[in-house]
DSSP file (Angstrom, degrees, kcal/mol; ACC not computed):
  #  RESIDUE AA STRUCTURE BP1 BP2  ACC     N-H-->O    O-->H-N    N-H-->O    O-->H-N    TCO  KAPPA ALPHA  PHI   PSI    X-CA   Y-CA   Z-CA
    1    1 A X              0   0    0      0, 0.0     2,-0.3     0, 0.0     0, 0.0   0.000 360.0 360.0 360.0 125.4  -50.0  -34.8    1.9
    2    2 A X        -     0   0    0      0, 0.0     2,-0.7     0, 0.0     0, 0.0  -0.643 360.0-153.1 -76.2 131.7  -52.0  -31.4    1.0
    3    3 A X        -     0   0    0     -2,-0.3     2,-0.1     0, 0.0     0, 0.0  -0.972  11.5-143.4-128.7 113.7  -50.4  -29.4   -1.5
    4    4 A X        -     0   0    0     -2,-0.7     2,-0.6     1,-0.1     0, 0.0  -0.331  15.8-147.5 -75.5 130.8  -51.4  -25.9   -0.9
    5    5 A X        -     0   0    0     -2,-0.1     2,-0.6     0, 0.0    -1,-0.1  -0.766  14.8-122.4-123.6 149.1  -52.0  -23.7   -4.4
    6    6 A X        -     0   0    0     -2,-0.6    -2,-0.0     4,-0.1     0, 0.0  -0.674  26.7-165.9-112.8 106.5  -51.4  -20.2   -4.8
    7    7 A X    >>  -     0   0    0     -2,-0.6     4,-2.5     4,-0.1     3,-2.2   0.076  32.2 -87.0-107.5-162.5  -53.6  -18.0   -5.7
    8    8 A X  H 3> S+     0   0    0      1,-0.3     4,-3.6     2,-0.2    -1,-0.1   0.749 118.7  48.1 -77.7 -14.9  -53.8  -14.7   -6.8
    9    9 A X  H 3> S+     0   0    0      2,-0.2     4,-1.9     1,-0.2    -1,-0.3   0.628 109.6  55.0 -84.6 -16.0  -53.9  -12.8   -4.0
   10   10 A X  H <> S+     0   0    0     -3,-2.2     4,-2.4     2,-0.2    -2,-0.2   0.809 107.2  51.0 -87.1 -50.1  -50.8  -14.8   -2.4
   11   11 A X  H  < S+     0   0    0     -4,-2.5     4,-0.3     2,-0.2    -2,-0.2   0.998 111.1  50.4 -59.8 -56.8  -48.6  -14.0   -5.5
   12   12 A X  H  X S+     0   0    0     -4,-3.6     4,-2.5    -5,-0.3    -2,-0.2   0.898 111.8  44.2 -57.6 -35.6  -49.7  -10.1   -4.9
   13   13 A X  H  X S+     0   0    0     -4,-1.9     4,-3.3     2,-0.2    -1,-0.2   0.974 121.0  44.9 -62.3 -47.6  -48.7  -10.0   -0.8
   14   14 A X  H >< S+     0   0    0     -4,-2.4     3,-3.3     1,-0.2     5,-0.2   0.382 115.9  47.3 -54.2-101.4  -45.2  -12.1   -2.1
   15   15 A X  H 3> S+     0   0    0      1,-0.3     4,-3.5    -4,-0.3     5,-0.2   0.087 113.0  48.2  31.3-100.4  -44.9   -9.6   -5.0
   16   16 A X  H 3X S+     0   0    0     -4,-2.5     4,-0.7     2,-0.2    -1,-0.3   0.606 114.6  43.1   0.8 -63.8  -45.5   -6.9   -2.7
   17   17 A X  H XX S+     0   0    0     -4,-3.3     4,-2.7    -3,-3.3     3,-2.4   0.994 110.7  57.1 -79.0 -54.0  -42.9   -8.1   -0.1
   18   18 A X  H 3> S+     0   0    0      1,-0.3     4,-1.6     2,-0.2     5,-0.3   0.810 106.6  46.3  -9.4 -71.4  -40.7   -8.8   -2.6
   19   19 A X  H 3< S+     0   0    0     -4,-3.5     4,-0.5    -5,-0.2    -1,-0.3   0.791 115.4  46.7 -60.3 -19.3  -40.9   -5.1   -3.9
   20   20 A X  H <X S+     0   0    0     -3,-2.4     4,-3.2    -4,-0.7     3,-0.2   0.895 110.7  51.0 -79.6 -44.2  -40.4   -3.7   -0.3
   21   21 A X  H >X S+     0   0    0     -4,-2.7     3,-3.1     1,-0.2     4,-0.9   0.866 115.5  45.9 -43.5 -80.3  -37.5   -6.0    0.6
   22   22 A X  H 3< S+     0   0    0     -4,-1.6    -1,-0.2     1,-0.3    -2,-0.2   0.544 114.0  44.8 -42.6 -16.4  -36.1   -4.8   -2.6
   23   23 A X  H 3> S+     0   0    0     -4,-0.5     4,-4.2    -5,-0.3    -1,-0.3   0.916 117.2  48.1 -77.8 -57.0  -36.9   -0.9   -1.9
   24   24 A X  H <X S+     0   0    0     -4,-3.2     4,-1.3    -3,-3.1    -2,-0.2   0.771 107.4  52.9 -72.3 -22.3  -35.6   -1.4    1.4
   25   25 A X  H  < S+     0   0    0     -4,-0.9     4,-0.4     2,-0.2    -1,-0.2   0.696 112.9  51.8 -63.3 -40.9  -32.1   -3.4    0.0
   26   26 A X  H >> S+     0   0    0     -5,-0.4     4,-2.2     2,-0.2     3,-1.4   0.928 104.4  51.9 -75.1 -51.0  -31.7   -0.4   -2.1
   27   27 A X  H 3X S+     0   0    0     -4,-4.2     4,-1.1     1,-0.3    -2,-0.2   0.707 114.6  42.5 -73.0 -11.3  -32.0    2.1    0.6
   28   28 A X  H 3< S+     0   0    0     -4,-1.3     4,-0.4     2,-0.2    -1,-0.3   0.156 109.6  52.6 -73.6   2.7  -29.4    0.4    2.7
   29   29 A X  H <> S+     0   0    0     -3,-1.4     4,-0.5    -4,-0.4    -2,-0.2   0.322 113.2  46.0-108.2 -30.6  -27.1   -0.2    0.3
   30   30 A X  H >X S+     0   0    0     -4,-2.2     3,-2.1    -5,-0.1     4,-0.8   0.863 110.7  51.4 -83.4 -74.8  -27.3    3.6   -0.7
   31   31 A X  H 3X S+     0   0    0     -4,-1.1     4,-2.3     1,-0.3     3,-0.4   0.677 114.0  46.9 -59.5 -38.7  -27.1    4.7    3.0
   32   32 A X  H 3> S+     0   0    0     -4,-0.4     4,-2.2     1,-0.3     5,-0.3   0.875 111.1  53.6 -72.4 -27.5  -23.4    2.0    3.2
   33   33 A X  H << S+     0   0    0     -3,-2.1     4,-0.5    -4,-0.5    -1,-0.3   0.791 105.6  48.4 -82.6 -14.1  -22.3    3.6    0.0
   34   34 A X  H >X S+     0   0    0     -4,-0.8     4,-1.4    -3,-0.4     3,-1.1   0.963 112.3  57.3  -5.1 -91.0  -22.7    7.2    1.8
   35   35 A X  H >X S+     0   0    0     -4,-2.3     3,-4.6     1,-0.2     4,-1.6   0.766 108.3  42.1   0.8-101.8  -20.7    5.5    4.7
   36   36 A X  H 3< S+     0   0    0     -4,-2.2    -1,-0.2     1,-0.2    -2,-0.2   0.615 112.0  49.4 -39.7 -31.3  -18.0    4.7    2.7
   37   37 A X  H <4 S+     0   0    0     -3,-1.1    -1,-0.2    -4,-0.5    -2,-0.2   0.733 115.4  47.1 -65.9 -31.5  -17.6    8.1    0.6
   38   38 A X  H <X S+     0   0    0     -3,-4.6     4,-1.9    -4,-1.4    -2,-0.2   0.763 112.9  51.0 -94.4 -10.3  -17.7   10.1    3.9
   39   39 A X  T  < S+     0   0    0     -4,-1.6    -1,-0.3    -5,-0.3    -2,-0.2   0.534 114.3  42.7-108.9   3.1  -15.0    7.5    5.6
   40   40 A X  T  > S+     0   0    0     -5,-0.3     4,-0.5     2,-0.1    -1,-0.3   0.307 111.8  54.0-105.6  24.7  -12.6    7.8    2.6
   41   41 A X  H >> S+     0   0    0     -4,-0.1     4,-2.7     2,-0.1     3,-1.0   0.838 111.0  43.5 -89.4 -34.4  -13.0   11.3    2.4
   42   42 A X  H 3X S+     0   0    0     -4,-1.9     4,-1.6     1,-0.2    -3,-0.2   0.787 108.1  62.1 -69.3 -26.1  -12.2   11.5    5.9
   43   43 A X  H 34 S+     0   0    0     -4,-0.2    -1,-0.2     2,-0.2    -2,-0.1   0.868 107.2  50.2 -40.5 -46.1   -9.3    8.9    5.1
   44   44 A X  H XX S+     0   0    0     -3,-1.0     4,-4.5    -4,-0.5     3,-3.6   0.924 107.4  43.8 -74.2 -50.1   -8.0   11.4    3.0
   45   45 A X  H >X S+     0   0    0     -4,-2.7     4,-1.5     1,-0.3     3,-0.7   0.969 113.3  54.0 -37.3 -61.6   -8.0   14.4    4.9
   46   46 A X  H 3< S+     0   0    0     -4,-1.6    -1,-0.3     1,-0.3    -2,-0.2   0.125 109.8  43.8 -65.7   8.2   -6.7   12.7    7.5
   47   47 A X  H <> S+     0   0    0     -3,-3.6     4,-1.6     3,-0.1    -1,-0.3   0.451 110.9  57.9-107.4 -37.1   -3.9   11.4    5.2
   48   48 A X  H X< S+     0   0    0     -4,-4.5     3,-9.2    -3,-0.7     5,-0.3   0.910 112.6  46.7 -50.6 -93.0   -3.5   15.4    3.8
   49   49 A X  T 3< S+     0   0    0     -4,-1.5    -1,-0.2     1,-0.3    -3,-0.2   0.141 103.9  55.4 -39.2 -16.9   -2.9   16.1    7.5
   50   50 A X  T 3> S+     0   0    0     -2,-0.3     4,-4.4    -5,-0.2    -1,-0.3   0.679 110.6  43.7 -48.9 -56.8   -0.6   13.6    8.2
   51   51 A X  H <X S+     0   0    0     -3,-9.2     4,-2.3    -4,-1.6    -2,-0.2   0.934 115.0  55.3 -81.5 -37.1    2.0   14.8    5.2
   52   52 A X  H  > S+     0   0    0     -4,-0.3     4,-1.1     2,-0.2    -1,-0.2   0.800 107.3  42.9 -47.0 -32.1    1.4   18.1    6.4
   53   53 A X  H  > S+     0   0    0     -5,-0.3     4,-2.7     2,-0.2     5,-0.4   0.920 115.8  49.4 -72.9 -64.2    2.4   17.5    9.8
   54   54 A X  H  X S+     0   0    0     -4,-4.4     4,-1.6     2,-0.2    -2,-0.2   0.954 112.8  47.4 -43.5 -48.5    5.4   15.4    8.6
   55   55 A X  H  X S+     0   0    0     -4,-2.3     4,-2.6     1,-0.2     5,-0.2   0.817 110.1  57.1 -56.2 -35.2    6.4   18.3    6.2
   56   56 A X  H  X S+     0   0    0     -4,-1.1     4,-0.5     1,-0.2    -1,-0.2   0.779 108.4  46.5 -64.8 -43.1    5.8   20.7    9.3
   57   57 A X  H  X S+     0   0    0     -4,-2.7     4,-1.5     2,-0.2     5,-0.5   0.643 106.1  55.6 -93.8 -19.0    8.3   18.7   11.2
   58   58 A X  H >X S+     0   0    0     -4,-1.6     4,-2.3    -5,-0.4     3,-0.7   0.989 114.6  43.7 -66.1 -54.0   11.1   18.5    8.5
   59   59 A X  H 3X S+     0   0    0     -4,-2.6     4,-0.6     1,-0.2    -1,-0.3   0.889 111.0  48.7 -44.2 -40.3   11.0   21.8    8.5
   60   60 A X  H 3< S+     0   0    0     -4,-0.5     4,-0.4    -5,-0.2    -1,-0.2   0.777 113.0  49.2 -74.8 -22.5   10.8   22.5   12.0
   61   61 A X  H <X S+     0   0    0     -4,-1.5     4,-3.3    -3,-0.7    -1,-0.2   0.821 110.6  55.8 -96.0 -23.9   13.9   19.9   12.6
   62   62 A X  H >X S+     0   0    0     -4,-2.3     3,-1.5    -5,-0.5     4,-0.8   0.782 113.4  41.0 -50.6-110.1   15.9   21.9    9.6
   63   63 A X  H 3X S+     0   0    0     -4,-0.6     4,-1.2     1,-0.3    -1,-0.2   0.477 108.9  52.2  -7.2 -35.6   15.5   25.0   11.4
   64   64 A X  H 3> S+     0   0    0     -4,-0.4     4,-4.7    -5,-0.3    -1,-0.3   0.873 113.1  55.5 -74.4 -56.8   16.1   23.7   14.8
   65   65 A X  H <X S+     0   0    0     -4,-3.3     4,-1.6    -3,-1.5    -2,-0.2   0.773 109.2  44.8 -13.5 -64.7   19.3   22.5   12.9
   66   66 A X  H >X S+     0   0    0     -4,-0.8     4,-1.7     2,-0.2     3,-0.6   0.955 110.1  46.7 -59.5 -82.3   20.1   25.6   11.8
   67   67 A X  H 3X S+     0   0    0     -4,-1.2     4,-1.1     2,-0.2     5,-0.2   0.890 111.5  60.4 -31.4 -61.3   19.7   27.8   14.8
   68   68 A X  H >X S+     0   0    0     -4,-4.7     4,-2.7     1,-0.2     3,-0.9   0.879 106.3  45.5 -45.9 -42.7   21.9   24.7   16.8
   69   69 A X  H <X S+     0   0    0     -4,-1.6     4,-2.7    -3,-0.6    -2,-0.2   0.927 110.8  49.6 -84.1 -39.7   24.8   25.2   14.7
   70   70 A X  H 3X S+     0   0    0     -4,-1.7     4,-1.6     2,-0.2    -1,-0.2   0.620 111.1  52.0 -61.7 -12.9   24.9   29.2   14.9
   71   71 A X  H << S+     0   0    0     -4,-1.1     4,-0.4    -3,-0.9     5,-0.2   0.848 113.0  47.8 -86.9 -39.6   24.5   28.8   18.9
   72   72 A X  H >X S+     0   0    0     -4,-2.7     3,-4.1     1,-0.2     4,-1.6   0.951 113.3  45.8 -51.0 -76.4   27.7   26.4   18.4
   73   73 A X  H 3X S+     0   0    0     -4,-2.7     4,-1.3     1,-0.2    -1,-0.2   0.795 111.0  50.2 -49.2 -33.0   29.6   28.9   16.2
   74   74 A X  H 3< S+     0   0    0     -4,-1.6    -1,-0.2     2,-0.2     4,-0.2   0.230 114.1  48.7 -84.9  33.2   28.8   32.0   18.6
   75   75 A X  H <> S+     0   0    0     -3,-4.1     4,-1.9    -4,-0.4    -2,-0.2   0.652 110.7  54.0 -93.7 -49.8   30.2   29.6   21.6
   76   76 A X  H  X S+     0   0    0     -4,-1.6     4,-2.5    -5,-0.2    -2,-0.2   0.806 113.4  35.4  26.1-101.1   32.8   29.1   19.3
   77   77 A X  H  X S+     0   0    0     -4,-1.3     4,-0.6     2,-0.3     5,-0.3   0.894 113.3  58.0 -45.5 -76.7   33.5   32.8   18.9
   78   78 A X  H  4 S+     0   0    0     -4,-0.2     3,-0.3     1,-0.2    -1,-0.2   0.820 108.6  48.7 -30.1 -43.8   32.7   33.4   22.4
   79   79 A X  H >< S+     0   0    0     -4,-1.9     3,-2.2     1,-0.2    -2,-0.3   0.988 108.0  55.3 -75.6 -42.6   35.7   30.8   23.2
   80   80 A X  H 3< S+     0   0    0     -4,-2.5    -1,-0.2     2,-0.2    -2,-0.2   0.193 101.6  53.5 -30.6 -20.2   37.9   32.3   21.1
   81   81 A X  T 3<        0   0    0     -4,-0.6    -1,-0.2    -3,-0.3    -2,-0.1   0.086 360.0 360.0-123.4 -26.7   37.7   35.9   22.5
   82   82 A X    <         0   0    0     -3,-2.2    -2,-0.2    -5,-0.3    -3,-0.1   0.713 360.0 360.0-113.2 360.0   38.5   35.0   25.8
């Protein structure tokens, strides 16, 4: 069995790759943390827009509410009259 030595110029290429991986480990790991920032801001919105919508409809069934019981009382009225 040969056992292989390393010399200096083989420690500088690992080195080397070593530092690129690691450049490149960084720059994907910033680019997922991006990701994530723009997908819970969009979470949020999209949560905003949700409780708005819901709030939009309470109102909207209130109102509907409202209106139904004033066409009942002028049928009411109406029956009443003849």
């Amino acid at each position: 069995m040969t056992t292989e030595r390393w010399n200096d110029e083989m420690v500088d290429d690992l080195a080397s790759t070593v530092e690129q991986t690691t450049r490149n480990v960084d720059m994907l790991v910033g680019a997922v943390n991006a990701l994530l920032e723009r997908d819970s801001r969009r979470d949020e919105e999209m949560r905003r827009r949700d409780e708005d919508f819901q709030q939009y409809k309470i109102e909207n069934d209130q109102r509907f509410n409202i209106l139904l019981e004033e066409v009942r009382f002028l049928i009411r009225k109406l029956g009443e009259n003849q």
